[in-house]
C-alpha positions in Angstrom: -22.0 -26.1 -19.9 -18.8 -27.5 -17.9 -17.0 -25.6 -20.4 -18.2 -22.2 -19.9 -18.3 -22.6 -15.9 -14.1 -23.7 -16.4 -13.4 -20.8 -18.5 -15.3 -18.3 -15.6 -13.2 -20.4 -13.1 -10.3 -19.8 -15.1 -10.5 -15.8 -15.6 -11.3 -15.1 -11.9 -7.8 -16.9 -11.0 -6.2 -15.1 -13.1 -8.1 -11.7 -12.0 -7.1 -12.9 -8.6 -3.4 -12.9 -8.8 -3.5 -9.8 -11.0 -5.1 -8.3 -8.1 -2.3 -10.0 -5.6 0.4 -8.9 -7.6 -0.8 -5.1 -7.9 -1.3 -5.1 -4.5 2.1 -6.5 -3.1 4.2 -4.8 -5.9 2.6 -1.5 -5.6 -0.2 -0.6 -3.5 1.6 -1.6 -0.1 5.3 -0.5 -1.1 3.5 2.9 -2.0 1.3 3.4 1.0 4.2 2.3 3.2 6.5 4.8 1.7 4.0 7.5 2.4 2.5 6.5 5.7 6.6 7.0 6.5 7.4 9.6 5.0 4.0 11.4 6.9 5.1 10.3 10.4 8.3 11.7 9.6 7.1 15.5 8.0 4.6 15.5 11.4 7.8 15.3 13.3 9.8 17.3 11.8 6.3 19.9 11.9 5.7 19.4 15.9 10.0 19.9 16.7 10.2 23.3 14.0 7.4 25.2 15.2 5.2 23.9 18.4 7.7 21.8 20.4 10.7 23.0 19.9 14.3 21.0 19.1 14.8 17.5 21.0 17.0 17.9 24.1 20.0 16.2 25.8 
């Protein structure tokens, strides 16, 4: 019975830092990337067309 419960133990550690891992390796670097690169293209959008060019 020990057994069985050790082995469940065992495979949600390991589903734990499979989860870590694809988080911190590729789900934040991604977002981060694109929650940039979309603060940056809404810039560029409001100083091309409905603003107008920074000044002095």
């Amino acid at each position: 019975m020990s057994n069985h419960k050790d082995e469940i133990e065992e495979n949600n550690k390991s589903s734990e830092w499979k989860t870590f891992f694809l988080l911190t390796v590729c789900l934040f670097p991604v977002l981060s990337v694109a929650v940039i690169g979309a603060y940056g293209f809404s810039i560029w959008f409001l100083q091309m067309f409905i603003m107008g060019p920074p000044g002095h």
